[in-house]
C-alpha positions as a Markdown table, in Angstrom:
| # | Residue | x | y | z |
|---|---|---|---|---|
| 1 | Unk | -15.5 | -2.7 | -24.7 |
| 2 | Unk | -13.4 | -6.0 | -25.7 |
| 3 | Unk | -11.3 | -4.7 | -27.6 |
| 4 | Unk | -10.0 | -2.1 | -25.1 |
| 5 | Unk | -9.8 | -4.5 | -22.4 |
| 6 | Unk | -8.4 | -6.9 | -24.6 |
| 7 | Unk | -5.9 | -4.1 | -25.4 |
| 8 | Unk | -4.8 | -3.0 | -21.9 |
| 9 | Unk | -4.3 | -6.7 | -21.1 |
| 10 | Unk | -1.7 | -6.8 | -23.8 |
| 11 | Unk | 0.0 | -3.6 | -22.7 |
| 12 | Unk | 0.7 | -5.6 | -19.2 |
| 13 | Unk | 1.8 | -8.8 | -21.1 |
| 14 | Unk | 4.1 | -6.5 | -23.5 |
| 15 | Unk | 5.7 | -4.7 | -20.7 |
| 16 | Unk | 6.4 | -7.2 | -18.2 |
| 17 | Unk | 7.4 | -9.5 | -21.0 |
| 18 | Unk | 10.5 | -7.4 | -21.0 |
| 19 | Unk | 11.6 | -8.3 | -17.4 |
| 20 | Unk | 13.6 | -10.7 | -17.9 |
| 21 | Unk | 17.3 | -9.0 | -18.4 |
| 22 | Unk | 16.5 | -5.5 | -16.5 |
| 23 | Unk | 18.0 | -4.9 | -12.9 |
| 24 | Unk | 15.0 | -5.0 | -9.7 |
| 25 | Unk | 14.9 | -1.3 | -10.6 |
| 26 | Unk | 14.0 | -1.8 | -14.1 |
| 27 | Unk | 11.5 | -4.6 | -13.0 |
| 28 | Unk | 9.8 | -2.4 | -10.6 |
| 29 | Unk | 9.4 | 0.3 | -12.9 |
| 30 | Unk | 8.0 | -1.4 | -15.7 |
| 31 | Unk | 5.9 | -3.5 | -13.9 |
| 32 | Unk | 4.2 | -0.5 | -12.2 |
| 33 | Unk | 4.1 | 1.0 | -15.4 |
| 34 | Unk | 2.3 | -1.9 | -16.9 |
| 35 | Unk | -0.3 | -2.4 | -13.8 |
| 36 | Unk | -0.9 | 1.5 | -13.9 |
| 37 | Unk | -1.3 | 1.4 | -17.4 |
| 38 | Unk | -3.8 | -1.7 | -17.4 |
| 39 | Unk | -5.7 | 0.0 | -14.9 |
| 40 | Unk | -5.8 | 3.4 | -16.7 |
| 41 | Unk | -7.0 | 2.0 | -20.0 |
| 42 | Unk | -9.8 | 0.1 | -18.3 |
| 43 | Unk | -10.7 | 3.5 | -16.6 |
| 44 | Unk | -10.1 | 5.3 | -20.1 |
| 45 | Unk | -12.3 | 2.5 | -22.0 |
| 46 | Unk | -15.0 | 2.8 | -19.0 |
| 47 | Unk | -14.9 | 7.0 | -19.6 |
| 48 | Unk | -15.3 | 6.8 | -23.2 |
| 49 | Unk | -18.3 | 6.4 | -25.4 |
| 50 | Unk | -19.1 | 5.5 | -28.8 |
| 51 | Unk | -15.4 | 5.9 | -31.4 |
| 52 | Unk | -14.1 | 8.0 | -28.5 |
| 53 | Unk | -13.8 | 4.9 | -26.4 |
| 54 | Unk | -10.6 | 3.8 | -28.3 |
| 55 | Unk | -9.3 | 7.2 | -27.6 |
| 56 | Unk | -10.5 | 7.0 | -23.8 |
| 57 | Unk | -8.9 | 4.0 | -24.0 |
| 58 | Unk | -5.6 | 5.2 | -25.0 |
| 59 | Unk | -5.4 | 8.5 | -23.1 |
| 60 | Unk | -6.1 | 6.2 | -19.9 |
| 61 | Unk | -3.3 | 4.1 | -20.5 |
| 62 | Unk | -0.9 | 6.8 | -20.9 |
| 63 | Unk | -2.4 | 8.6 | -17.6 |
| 64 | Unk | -1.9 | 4.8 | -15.9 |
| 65 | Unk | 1.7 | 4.4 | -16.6 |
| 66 | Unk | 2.9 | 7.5 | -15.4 |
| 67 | Unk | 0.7 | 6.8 | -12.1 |
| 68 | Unk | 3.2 | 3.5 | -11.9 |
| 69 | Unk | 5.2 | 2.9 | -8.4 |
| 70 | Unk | 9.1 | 2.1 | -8.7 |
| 71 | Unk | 11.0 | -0.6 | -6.8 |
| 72 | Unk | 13.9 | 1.1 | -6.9 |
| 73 | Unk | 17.8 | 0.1 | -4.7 |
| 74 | Unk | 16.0 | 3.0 | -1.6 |
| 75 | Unk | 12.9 | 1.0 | -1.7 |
| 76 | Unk | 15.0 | -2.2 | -1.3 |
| 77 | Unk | 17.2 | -0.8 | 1.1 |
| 78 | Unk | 14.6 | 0.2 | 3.1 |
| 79 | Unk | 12.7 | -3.1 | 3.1 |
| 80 | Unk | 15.9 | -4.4 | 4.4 |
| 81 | Unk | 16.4 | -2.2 | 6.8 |
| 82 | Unk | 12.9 | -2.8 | 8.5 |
| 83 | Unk | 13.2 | -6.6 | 8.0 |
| 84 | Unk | 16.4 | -6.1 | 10.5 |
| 85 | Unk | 14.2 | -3.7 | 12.5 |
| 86 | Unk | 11.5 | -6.0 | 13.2 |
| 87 | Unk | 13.3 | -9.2 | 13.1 |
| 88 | Unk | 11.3 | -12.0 | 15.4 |
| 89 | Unk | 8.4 | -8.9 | 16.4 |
| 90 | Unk | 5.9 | -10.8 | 14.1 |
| 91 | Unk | 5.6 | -7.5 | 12.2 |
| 92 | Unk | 5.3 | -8.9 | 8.4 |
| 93 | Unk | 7.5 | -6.8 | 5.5 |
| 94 | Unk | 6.5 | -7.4 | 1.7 |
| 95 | Unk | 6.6 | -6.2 | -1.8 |
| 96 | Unk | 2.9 | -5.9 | -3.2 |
| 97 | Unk | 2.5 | -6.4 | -7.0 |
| 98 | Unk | 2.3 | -2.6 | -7.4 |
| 99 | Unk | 5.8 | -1.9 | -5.8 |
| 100 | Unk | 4.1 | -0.7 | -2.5 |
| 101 | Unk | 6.4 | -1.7 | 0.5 |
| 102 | Unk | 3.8 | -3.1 | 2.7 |
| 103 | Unk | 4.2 | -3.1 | 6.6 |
| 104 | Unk | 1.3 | -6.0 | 8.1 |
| 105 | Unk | 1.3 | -4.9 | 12.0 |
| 106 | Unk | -0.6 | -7.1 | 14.3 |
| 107 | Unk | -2.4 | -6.1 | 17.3 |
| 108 | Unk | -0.3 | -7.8 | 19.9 |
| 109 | Unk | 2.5 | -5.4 | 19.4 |
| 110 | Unk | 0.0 | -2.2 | 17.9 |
| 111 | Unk | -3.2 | -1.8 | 19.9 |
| 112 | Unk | -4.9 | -3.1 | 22.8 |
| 113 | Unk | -8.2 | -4.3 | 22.0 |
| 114 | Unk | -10.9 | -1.9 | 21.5 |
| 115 | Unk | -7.9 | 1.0 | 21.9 |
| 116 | Unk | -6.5 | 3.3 | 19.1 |
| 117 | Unk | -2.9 | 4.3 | 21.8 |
| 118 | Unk | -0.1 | 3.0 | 20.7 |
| 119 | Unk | 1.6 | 0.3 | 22.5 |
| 120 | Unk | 5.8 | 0.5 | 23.6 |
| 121 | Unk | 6.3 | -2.2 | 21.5 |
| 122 | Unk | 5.1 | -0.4 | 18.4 |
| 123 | Unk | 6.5 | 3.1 | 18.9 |
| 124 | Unk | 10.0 | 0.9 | 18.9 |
| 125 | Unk | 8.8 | 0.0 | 15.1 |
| 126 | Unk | 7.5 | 3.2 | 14.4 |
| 127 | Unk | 10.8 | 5.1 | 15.4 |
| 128 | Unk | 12.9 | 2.6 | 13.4 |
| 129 | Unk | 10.2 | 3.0 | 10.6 |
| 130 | Unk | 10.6 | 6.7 | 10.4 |
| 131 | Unk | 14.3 | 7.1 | 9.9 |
| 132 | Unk | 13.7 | 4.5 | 6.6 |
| 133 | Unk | 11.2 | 7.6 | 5.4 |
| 134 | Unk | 13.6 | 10.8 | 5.9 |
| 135 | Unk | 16.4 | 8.4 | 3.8 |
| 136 | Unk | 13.8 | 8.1 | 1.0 |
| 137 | Unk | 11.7 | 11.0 | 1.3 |
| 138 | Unk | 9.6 | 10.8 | -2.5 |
| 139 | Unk | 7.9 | 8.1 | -0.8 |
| 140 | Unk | 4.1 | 8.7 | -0.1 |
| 141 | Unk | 2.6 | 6.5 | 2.9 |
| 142 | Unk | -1.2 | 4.8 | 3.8 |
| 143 | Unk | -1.7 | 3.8 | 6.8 |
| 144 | Unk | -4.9 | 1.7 | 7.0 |
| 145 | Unk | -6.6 | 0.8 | 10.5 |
| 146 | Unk | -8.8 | -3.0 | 10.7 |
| 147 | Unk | -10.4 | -4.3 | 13.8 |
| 148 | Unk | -12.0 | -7.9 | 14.5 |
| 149 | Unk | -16.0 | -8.1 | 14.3 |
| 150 | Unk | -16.3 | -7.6 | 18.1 |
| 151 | Unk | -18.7 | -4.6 | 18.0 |
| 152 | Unk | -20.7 | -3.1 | 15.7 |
| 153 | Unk | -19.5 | -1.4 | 12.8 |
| 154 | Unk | -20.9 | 2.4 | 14.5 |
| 155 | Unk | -17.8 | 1.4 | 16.8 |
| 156 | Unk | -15.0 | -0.7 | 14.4 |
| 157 | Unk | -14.8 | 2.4 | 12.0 |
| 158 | Unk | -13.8 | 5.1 | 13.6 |
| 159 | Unk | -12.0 | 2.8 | 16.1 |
| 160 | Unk | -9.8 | 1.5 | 12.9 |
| 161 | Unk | -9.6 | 5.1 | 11.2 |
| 162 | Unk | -8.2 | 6.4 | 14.6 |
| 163 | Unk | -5.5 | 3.6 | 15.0 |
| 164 | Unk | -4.7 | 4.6 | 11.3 |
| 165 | Unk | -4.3 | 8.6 | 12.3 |
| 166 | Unk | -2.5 | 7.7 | 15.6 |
| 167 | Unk | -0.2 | 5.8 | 14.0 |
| 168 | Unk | -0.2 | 8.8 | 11.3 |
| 169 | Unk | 0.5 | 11.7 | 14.2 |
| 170 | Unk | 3.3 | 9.4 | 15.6 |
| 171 | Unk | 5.4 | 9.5 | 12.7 |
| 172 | Unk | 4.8 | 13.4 | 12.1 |
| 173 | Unk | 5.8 | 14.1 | 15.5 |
| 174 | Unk | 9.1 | 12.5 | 14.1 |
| 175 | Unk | 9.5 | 14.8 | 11.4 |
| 176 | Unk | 7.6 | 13.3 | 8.4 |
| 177 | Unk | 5.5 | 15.2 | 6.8 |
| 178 | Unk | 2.3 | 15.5 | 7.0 |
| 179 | Unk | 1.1 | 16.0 | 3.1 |
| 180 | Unk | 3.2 | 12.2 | 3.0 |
| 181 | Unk | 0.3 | 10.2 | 4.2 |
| 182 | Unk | -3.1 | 9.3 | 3.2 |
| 183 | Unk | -5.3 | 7.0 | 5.8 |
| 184 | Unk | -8.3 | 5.0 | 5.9 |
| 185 | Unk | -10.2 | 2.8 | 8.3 |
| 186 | Unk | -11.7 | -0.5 | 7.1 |
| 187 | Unk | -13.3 | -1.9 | 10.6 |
| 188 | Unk | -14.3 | -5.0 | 10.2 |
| 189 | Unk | -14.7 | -5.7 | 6.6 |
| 190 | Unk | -11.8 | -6.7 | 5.5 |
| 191 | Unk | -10.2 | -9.6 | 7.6 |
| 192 | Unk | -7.4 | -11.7 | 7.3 |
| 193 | Unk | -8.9 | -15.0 | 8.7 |
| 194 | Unk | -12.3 | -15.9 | 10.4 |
| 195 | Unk | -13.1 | -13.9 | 13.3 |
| 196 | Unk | -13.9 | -17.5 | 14.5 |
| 197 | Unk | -11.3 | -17.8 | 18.0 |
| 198 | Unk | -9.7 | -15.3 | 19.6 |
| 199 | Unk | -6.2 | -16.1 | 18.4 |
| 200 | Unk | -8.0 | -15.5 | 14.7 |
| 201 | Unk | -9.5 | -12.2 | 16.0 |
| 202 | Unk | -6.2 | -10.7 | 17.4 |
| 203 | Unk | -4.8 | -11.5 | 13.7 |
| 204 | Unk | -7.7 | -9.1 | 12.1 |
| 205 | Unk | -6.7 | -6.1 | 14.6 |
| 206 | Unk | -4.0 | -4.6 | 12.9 |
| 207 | Unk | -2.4 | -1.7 | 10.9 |
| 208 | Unk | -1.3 | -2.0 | 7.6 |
| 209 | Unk | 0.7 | 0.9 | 6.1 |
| 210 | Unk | 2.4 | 0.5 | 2.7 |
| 211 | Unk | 4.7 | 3.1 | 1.0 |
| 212 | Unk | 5.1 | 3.8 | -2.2 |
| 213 | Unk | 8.0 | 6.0 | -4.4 |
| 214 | Unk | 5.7 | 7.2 | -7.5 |
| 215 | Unk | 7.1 | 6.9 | -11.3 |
| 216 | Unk | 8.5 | 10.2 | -12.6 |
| 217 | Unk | 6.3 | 12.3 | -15.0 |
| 218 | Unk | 7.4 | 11.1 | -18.4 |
């Protein structure tokens, strides 16, 4: 088991060695190559037994890199364009490590507390949100719903998955397709920051959604 692991670590190191002279395009595309690939030769290592492990191994890595996100100039325009959009909202834009543009909403503009409607202040987002997807429409979107610890967790899930399909229905009703998103609810289990003031709580309700433009098939 080493020596795949070992292996699929120096797949990553080999690829994103290469970053250096390529264009953001060329970064993002290796480097989700290279984390899908990791990933898939872990999976492929895991899957296989005995002399097929090596094989596993191998067949996972291939499977991993073509499961790789892009950054490509759309994705970058688009982070642009909802950096404009939501400019001084507190709404946080970033690039994850797996080329995901990731939108971090918090609940003072998304959700009342212990509510899954959308607030006025967020459908402004939203609607500036999806005119970014119909200008880059291979992009797939999750959409993932949190709440603080106030409650029990028989009422944080379902209140953070139907924040997540609320926020999901808003952008259909705008014309994006349905088969484009995937969402989850994680209650109260994954926070940000101690649910220890109510400041800290208010940063733990929120909606993360992140987009992704998946590699082409090799």
């Amino acid at each position: 088991m080493r020596t795949q692991l070992t292996a699929s670590t120096v797949i990553m190191a080999l690829a994103l060695s290469g970053c250096a002279n390529m264009s953001e395009t060329q970064k993002g595309t290796t480097k989700g190559a290279a984390i899908g690939a990791g990933t898939g030769a872990v999976v492929g290592a895991l899957a296989g037994k005995g002399k097929g492990a090596a094989i596993g191994a191998a067949v996972g890595a291939g499977a991993g890199a073509i499961a790789g996100n892009i950054w490509s100039k759309r994705m970058e325009e688009q982070k642009r364009q909802m950096e404009e959009a939501t400019q001084g909202t507190g709404v946080q834009v970033s690039q994850t490590e797996d080329n995901q543009l990731k939108l971090n909403i918090p609940s003072d503009i998304s959700f009342a507390s212990g509510k899954a409607d959308i607030q006025p202040n967020f459908r402004i987002v939203l609607d500036n949100f999806a005119a970014t997807l119909k200008n880059n429409p291979n992009t797939l979107v999750t959409i993932i719903g949190h709440t603080d610890n106030t409650g029990s967790d028989s009422i944080n899930n379902p209140l953070s998955v139907n924040r997540a399909a609320n926020t999901r229905d808003y952008l259909t009703a705008r014309g994006i397709a349905t088969n484009r998103f995937t969402i989850d609810g994680r209650g109260s289990h994954e926070p940000l920051v101690a649910n220890d003031t109510p400041t800290n709580r208010a940063k733990n309700r929120r909606v993360e959604i992140f987009v992704a433009e998946p590699a082409p098939a090799q």
